[in-house]
C-alpha positions in Angstrom: 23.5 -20.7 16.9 26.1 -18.1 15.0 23.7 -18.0 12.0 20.6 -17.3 14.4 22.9 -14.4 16.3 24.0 -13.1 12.6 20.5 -13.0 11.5 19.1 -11.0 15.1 22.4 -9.0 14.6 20.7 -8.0 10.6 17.4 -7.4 11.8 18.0 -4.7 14.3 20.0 -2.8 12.0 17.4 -3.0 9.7 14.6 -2.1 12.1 17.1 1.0 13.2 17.4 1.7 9.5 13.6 2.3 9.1 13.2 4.3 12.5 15.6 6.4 11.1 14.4 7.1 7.3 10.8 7.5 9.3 12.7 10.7 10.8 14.7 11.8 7.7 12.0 14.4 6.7 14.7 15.8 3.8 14.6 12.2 3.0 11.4 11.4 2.5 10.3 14.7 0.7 13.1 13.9 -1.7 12.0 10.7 -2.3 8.2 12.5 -3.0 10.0 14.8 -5.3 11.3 11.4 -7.2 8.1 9.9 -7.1 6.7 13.3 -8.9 9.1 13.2 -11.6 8.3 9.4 -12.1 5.1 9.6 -12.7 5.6 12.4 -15.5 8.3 9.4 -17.2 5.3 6.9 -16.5 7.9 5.1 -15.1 5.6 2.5 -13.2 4.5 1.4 -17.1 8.1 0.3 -17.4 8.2 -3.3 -15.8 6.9 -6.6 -15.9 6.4 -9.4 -13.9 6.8 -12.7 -15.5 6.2 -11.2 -18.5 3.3 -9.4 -17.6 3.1 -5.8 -17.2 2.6 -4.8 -13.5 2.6 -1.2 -13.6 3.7 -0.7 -10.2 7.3 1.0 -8.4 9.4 -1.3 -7.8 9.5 -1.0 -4.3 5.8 -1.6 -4.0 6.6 -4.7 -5.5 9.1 -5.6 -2.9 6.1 -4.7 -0.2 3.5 -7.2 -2.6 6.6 -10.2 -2.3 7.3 -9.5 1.9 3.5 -9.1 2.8 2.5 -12.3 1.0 5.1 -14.3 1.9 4.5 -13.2 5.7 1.2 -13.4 5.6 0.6 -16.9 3.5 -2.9 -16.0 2.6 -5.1 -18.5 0.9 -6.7 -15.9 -0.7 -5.6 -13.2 -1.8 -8.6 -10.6 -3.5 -7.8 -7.7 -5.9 -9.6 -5.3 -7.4 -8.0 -3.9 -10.4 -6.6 -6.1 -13.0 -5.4 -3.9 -16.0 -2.6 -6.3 -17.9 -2.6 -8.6 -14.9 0.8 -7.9 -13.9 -0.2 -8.0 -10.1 -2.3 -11.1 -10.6 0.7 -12.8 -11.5 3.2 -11.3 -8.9 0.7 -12.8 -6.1 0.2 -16.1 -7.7 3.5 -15.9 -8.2 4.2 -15.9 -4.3 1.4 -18.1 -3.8 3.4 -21.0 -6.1 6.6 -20.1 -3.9 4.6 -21.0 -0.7 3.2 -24.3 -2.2 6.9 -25.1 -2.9 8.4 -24.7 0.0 6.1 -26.2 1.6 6.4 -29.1 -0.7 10.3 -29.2 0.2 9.7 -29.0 4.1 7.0 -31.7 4.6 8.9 -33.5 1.9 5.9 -34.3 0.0 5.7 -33.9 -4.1 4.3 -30.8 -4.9 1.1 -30.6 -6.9 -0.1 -27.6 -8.3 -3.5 -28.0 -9.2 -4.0 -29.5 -5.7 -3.3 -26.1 -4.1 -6.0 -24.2 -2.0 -3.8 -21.1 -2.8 -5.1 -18.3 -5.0 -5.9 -15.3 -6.3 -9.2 -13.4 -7.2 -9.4 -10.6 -9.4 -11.6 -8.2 -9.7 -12.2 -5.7 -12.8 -15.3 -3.8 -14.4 -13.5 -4.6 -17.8 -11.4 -7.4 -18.4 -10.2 -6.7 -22.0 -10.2 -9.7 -24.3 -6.5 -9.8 -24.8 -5.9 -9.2 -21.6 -7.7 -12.1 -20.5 -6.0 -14.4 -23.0 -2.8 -13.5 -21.7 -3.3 -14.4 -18.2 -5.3 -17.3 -18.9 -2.6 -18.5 -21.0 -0.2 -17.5 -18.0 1.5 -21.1 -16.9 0.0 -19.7 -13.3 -3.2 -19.1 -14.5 -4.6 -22.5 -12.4 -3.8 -19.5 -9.4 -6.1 -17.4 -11.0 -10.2 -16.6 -10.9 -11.5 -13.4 -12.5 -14.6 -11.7 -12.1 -15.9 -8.9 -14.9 -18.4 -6.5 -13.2 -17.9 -3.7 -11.0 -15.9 -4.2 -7.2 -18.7 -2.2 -5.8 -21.7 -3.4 -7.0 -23.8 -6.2 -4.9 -23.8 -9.1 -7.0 -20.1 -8.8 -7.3 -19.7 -8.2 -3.8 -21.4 -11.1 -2.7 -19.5 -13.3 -5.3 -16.4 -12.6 -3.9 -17.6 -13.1 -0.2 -18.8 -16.7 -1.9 -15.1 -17.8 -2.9 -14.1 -16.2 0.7 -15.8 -18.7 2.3 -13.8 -21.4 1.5 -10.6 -19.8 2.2 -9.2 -18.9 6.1 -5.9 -16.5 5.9 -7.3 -13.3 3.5 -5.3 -10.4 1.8 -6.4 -7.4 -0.3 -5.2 -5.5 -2.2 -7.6 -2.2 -3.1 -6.5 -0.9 -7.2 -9.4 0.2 -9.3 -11.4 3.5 -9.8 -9.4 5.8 -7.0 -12.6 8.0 -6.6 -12.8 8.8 -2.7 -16.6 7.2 -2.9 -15.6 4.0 -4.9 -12.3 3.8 -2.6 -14.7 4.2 0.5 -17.4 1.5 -0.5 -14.9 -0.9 -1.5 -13.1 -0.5 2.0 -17.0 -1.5 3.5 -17.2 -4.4 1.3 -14.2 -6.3 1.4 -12.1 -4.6 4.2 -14.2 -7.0 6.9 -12.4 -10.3 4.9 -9.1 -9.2 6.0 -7.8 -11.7 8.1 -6.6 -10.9 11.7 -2.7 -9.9 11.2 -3.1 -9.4 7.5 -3.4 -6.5 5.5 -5.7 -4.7 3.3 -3.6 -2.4 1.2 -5.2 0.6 -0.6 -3.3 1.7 -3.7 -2.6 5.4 -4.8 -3.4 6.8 -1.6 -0.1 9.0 -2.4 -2.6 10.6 -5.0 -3.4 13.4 -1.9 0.1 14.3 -1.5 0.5 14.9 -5.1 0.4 18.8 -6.8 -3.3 19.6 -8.3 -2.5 19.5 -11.7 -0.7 15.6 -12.0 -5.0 14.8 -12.3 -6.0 17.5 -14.0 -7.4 14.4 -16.4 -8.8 12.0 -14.3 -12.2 12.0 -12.0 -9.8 11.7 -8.7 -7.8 14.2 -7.2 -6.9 16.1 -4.0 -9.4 15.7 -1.8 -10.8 12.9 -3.5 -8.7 10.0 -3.7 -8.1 6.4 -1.9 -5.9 8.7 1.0 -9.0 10.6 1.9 -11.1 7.1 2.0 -9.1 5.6 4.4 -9.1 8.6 6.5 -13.0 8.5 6.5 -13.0 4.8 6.5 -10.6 4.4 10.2 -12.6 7.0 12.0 -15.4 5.5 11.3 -14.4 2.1 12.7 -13.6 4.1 15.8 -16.6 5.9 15.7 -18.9 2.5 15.3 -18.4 -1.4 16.1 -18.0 -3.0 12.7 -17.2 -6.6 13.0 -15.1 -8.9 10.7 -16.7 -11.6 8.5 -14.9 -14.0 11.6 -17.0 -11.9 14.3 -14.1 -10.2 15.6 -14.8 -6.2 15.9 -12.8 -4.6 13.1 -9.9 -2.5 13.6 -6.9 -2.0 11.6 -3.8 0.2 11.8 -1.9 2.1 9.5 1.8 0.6 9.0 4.2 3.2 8.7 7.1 0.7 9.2 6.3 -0.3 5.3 5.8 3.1 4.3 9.4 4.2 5.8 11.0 0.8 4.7 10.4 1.6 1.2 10.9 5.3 1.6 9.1 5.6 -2.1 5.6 4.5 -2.5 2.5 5.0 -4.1 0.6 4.0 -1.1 1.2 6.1 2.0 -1.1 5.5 4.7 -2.4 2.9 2.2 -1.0 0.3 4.6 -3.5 -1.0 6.6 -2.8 -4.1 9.2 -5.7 -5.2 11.0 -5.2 -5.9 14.5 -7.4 -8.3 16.7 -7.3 -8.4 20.7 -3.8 -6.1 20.1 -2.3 -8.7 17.8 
């Protein structure tokens, strides 16, 4: 009983620390000041996961870890693969939830036997990029498609390996063109499983000065911010159902957003809710 009061006793300070960062404005323009000033270091390029390179903030990582382990998809889709850094954080998570598992129903743990995993999505898998992950003692975790997220055969591949699976995550992380954002949202968004989450990377992109993508075909007005935007009015504009038949709605969760006080992904959040759940 003490541990249980201990634990409440944690959890509303916690949940008082959040409400308050989410009101710190001085706070949370410092910690977009940071964030600048990161990305001119490239400091996302500077970790790994399991010896992969992730490129992603540290506390976006800590988001990837609590979401998972919250959620316990069976899937768990990406688009984006780059050195498969993030394919290996999420299997990673998905191996932890096998295991302890394992432990509770006191049964052995197999791995291979797992209905667990991850599915990644990239227009161009480089060769040693693949050979890496595939040689990855997770990689049974793994499936990778080469084509691009967008386009209909790919689209309807990764519905196909959707089918089988009942508790779906996503994670959004390729070409962070408004458009591409925006028809990737259409096409995968709908697998998100009631109380899940379909997370769009880089939506901080918006909130960024002009010139940080002075080199690249997104920018201000034209990023994965802007296609969420677009994408939620248009669910409230028109009823677009779920692959499960449930109407789709999701809400943005600025709890995350204010928890981590320095992300790449404001707004970028999304939690679908069914029935107000």
């Amino acid at each position: 009983m003490q541990n249980k009061e201990l634990l409440s006793e944690h959890e509303k300070r916690v949940e008082d620390n959040i409400f308050n960062i989410g009101k710190d404005d001085v706070f949370l323009q410092a910690g977009q000041k940071w964030l600048e000033f990161a990305i001119k270091h490239e400091y996302a390029q500077n970790f790994t996961w399991l010896g992969r390179p992730i490129i992603q903030l540290p506390q976006d990582t800590y988001a990837i870890q609590e979401l998972i382990w919250t959620c316990k998809p069976d899937l768990v889709i990406e688009t984006g693969i780059a050195h498969g850094g993030s394919l290996i954080l999420s299997a990673s998570i998905l191996a932890m939830l096998d295991y302890c598992e394992a432990v509770e129903n006191k049964q052995p743990l197999i791995p291979e036997a797992s209905h667990r995993k991850v599915l990644g999505i990239d227009i161009d898998i480089r060769a040693h990029n693949r050979t890496a992950i595939e040689a990855h003692p997770l990689s049974h975790k793994i499936e990778m498609i080469e084509g691009s997220s967008i386009s209909d055969d790919i689209i309807k591949q990764v519905h196909d390996v959707a089918k089988n699976h009942h508790n779906i995550l996503i994670f959004l992380d390729s070409n962070h063109t408004h458009e591409h954002v925006l028809a990737e949202l259409k096409a995968y968004a709908p697998l998100t499983s009631n109380s899940s989450y379909c997370v769009v990377w880089d939506s901080g992109i918006e909130d960024l000065p002009e010139s940080f993508c002075d080199d690249r075909p997104w920018g201000k007005n034209n990023n994965p911010k802007t296609a969420v935007w677009e994408y939620l009015n248009e669910l409230k504009q028109t009823d677009v159902r779920g692959v499960d038949g449930e109407l789709l709605h999701f809400e943005i969760d600025k709890n995350i957003e204010h928890k981590l006080a320095v992300t790449a992904s404001p707004d970028g959040f999304l939690k679908r809710i069914v029935n107000g759940k």
